[in-house]
Every structure is written in structure tokens, then in C-alpha cells.
C-alpha positions as CSV (number, residue, x, y, z in Angstrom):
1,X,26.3,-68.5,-76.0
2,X,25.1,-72.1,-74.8
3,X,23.5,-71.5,-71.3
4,X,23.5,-75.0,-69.1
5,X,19.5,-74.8,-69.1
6,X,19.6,-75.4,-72.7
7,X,21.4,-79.0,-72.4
8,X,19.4,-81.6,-73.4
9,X,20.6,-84.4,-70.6
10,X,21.0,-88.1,-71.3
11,X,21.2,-90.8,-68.7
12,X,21.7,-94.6,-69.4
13,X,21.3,-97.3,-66.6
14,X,19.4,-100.6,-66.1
15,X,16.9,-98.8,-63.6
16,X,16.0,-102.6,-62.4
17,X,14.0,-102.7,-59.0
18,X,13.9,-98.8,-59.5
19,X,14.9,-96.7,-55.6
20,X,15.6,-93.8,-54.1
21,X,18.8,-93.3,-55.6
22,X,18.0,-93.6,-58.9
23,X,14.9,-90.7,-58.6
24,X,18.2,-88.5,-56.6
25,X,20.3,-89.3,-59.9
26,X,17.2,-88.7,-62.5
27,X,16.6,-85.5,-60.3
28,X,19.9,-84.0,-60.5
29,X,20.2,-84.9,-64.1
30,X,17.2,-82.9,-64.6
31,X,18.5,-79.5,-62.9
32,X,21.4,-79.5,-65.4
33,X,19.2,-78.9,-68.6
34,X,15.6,-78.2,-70.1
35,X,15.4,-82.0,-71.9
36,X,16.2,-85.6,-69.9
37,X,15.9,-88.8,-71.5
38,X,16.8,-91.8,-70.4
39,X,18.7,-94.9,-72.7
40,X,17.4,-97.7,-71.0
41,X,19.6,-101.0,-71.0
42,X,18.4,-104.0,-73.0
43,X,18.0,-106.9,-71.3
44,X,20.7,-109.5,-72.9
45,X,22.7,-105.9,-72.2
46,X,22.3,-106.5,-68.5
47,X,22.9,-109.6,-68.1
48,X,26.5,-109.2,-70.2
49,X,27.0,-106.6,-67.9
50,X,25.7,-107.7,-64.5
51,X,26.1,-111.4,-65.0
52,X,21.7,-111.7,-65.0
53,X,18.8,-111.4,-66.6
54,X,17.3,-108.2,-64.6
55,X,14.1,-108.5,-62.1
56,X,12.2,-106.6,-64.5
57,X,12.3,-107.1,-68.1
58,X,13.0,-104.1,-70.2
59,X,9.2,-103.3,-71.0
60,X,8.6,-103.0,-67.6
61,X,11.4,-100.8,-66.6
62,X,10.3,-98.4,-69.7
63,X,6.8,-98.4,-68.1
64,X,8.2,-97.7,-64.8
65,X,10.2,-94.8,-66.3
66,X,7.3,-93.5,-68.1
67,X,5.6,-92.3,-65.1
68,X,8.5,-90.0,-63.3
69,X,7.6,-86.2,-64.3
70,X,11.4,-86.0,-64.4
71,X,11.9,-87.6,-67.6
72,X,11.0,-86.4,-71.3
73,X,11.9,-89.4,-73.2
């Protein structure tokens, strides 16, 4: 039997000019297994998707994300 707390959770997003909303989404995503890790969108992948480059270039964002206790990897 395959309890929820034994999901490992995975998010993707841009997480560019990181808020509020996105620690509510990370933390909600968390309560719904033991494991979260976030796929982080590429750069050239924002811009396709969002029409521009993002405010923080994807080595910033991952260093950004690296500090929320809420996220294993």
C-alpha cells in the first residue's frame, strides 16, 4: 500500500524574482510527500515560454532555491 507521505513531489517553474506565492506553492507541495525537488526552467526555456530572458539567470534562481528548507533537490 502506497501511503501519500511516501510520494516523492516534483515541481517545475521559472521561480524568477522568487515571492510569497511560490514559498505557499513549494510549501503545499511539500505536505503531500516525504521528497520535493524542484526542475528549474532553463533560461532560453523562459524566454520561449514567457517571451524574455528572466531577471535572474538560472544559476541564480538554483542558488535561491537552495536555501528554502522545503526543498530536497
Amino acid at each position: 500500500m502506497i501511503f501519500l507521505q511516501d510520494m516523492h513531489v516534483v515541481v517545475f517553474g521559472t521561480f524568477d524574482l522568487l515571492h510569497a506565492g511560490h514559498i505557499y506553492m513549494l510549501k503545499e507541495a511539500r505536505a503531500l510527500g516525504l521528497r520535493l525537488t524542484i526542475i528549474l526552467a532553463q533560461d532560453g526555456c523562459v524566454r520561449i515560454i514567457k517571451g524574455a530572458y528572466p531577471v535572474h539567470n538560472q544559476m541564480e534562481r538554483k542558488e535561491l532555491l537552495e536555501h528554502i528548507d522545503l526543498v530536497d533537490a
